[in-house]
C-alpha positions in Angstrom: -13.7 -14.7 -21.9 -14.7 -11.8 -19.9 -13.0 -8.4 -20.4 -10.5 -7.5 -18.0 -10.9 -4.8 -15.0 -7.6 -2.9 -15.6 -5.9 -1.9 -18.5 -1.5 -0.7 -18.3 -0.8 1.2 -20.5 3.0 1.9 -21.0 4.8 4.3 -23.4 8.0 3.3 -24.9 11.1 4.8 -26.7 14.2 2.1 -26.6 13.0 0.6 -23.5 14.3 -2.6 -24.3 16.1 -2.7 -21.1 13.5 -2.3 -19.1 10.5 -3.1 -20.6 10.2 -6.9 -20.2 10.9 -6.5 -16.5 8.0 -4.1 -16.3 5.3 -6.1 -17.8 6.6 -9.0 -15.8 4.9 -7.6 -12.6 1.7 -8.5 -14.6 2.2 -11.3 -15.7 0.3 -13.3 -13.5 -2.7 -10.5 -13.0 -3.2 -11.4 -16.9 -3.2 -15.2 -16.1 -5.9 -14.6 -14.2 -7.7 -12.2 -16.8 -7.7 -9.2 -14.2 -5.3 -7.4 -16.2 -4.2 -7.1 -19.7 -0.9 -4.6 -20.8 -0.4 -2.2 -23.6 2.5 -0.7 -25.4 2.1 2.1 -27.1 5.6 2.5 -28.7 7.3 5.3 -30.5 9.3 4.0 -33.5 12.0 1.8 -31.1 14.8 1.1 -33.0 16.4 -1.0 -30.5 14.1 -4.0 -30.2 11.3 -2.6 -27.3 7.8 -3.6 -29.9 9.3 -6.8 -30.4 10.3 -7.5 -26.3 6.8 -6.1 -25.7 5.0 -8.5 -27.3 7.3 -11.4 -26.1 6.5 -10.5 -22.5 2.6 -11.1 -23.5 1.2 -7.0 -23.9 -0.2 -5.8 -27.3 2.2 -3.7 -28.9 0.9 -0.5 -31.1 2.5 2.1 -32.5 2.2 5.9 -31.7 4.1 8.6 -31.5 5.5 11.4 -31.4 5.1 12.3 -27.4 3.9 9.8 -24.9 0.4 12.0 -24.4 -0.3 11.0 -28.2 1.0 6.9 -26.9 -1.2 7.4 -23.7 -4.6 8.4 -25.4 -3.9 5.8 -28.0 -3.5 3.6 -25.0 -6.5 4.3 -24.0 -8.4 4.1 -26.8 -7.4 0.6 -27.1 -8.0 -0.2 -24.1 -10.5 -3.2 -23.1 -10.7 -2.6 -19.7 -12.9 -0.1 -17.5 -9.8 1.3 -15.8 -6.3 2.2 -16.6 -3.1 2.4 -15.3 -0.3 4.3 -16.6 3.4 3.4 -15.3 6.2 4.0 -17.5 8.7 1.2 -18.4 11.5 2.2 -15.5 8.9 1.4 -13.3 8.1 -1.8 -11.6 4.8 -2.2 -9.5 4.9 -5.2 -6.9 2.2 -7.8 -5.9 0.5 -6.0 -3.6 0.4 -2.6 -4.8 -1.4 -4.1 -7.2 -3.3 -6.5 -5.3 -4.2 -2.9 -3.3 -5.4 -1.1 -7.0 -7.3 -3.8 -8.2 -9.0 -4.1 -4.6 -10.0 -0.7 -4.5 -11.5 -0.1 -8.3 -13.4 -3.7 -7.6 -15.2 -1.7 -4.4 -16.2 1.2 -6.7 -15.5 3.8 -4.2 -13.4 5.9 -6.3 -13.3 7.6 -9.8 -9.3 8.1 -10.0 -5.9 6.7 -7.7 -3.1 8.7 -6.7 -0.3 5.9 -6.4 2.2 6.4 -3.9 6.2 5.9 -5.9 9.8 5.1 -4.4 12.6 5.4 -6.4 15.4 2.5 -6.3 18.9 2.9 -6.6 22.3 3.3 -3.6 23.4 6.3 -2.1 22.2 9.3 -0.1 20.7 11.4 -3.1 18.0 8.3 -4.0 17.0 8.6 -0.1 16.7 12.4 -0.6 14.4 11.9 -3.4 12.0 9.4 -1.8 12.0 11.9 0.9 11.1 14.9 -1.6 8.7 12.5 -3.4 6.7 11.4 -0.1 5.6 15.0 0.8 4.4 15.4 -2.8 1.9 12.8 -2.2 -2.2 13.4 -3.5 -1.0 17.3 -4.0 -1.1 19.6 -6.7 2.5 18.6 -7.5 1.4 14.5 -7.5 -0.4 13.5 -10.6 -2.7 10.6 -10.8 -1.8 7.5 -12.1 -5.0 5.2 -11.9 -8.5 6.0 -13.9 -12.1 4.9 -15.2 -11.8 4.8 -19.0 -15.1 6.8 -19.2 -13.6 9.3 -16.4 -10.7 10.4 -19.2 -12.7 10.0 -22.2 -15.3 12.9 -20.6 -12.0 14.7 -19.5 -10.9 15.1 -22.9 -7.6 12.3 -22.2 -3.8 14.0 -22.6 -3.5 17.5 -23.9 -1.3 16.5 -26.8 0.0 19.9 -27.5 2.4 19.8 -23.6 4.9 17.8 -23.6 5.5 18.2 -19.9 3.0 19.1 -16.6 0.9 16.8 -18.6 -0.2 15.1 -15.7 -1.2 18.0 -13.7 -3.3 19.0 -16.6 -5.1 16.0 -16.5 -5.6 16.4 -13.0 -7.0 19.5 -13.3 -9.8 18.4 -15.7 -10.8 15.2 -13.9 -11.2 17.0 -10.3 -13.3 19.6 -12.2 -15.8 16.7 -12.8 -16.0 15.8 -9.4 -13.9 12.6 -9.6 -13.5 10.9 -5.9 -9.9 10.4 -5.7 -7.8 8.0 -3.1 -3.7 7.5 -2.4 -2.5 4.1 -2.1 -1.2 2.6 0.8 1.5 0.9 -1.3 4.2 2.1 -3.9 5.2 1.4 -7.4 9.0 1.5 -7.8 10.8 3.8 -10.0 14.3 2.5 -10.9 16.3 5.9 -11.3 19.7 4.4 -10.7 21.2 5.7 -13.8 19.7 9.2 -13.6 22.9 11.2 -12.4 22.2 15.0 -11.3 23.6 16.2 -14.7 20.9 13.8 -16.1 18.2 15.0 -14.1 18.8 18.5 -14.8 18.9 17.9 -18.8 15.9 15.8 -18.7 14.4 18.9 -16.2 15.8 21.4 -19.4 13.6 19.9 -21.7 10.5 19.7 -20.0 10.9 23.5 -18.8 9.9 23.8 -22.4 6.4 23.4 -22.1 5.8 24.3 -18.5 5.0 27.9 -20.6 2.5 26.4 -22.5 0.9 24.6 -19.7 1.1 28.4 -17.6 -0.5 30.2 -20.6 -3.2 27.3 -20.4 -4.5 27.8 -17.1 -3.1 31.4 -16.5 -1.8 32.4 -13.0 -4.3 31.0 -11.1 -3.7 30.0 -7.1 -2.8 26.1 -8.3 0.0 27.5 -10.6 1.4 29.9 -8.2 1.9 27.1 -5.8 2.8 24.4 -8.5 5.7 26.6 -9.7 6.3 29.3 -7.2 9.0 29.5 -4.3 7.1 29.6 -1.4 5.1 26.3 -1.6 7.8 24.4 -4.0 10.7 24.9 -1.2 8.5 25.4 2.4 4.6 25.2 2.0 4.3 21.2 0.6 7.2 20.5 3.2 5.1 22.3 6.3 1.6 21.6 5.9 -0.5 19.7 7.5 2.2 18.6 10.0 4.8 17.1 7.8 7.1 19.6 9.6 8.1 17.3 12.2 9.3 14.7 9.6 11.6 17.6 8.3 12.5 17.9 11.8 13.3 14.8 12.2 15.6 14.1 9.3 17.5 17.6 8.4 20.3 15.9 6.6 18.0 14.5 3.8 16.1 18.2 3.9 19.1 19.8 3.1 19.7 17.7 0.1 16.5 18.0 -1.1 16.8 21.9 -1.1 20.3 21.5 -2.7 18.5 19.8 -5.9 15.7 22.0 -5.8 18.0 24.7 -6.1 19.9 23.3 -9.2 16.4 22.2 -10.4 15.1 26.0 -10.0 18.4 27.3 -11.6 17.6 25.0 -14.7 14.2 26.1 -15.2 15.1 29.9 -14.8 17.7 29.5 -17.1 15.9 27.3 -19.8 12.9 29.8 -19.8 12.7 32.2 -23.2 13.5 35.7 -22.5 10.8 38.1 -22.7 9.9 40.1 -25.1 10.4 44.2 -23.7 6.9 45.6 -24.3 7.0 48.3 -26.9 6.6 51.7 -26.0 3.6 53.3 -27.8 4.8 55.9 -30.8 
């Protein structure tokens, strides 16, 4: 049997409610032999290695952070390219029908993949809106790869624990990788991520977006990734995304109310600086 051309790669901690339902949307990709899924799992006490490998994917064990499950992921990987989605995420027939279309043609090194969030209610429409403006910039992060593309990029800096992906980014478009953004969307079921659950999960993170900053210093990608100006006007104005602001000002101003609360977060979760010493 042939190997196949794309290898998923999911990370797990108690996903057991969502895991199954992921791999599903491969199911019939790995029928096929086009596909073929991996869980990279993090000690799950609840049942996720054991759904995993019921739903068909080979299940391995990795922890602690989900860069160490990703390159181990990869590294068992089969496949010439790679997808990463995480288990809340579903990806439909022909988004994926559009992936494995364009790695077949071999006109790209790496996929930006466009994502919609499910879930009721005026703040899930303000954060597709957010999200769509993000898409192929320095605040997106890639999602699709050639195998040998991360292995000569060095894979996940284990050591961050969050801006990861841009990280990654960074080193691939260094190489020269050709890079594309989907037509189609994976969907990313955030229906029980409530603000005060967005901005705890934003809390944590904020703890490595120092180590990430100290990485690649203060360089014109970092001032716009985490500064003011692009974060809450620049990605929403250029190139003539303007008008779609324009056009929908109710959903703007929702999506500044979060970034607010977002910004607040990261300000607050930041350590306090050390006063420099005055010389004796």
């Amino acid at each position: 049997m042939s190997a196949p051309l794309l290898s998923v790669v999911v990370p797990t901690k108690n996903e057991i409610a969502n895991v199954a339902d992921c791999l599903a949307c491969f199911r019939e990709a790995a029928a096929r032999g086009d596909v073929e899924t991996i869980v990279v799992d993090n000690a799950s006490p609840d049942g996720t290695a054991e759904a995993a490998r019921a739903a068909g994917a080979r299940v391995f064990g990795q922890g602690p952070e989900r860069c160490a499950q990703r390159n181990r992921g990869v590294r068992e990987a089969a496949a010439p390219w790679v997808l990463f989605v995480d288990a809340d995420m579903r990806v439909p027939p022909d988004t994926l029908a559009e992936i494995l279309g364009r790695i077949a043609e071999d006109r790209v090194d790496a996929l930006y993949v466009r994502e919609v969030r499910t879930g009721p209610g005026l703040r899930t429409r303000a954060r597709n809106f957010e999200r769509s403006f993000y898409d192929a910039t320095c605040i997106d992060g890639l999602r699709v790869f050639r195998k040998s593309l991360l292995e000569r990029a060095g894979g996940f800096d284990e050591t961050l624990f969050a801006c990861e992906d841009w990280d990654l980014d960074r080193r691939v478009l260094a190489l020269g990788a050709r890079t594309a953004l989907t037509d189609r969307a994976l969907l990313h079921d955030e229906r029980r991520l409530s603000l005060p659950g967005l901005l705890r999960k934003k809390r944590y993170y904020a703890g490595s977006f120092d180590a990430y900053r100290r990485k690649w210093g203060n360089d014109a990608t970092v001032r716009r990734q985490f500064g003011l100006g692009y974060r809450f006007f620049g990605v929403f104005l250029e190139n003539g995304k303007w008008r779609r602001v324009l056009r929908h000002p109710i959903l703007f101003a929702a999506v500044m109310l979060e970034r607010f609360a977002v910004g607040m977060v990261f300000l607050l979760a930041r350590p306090p600086r050390r006063a420099a010493r005055r010389p004796s």
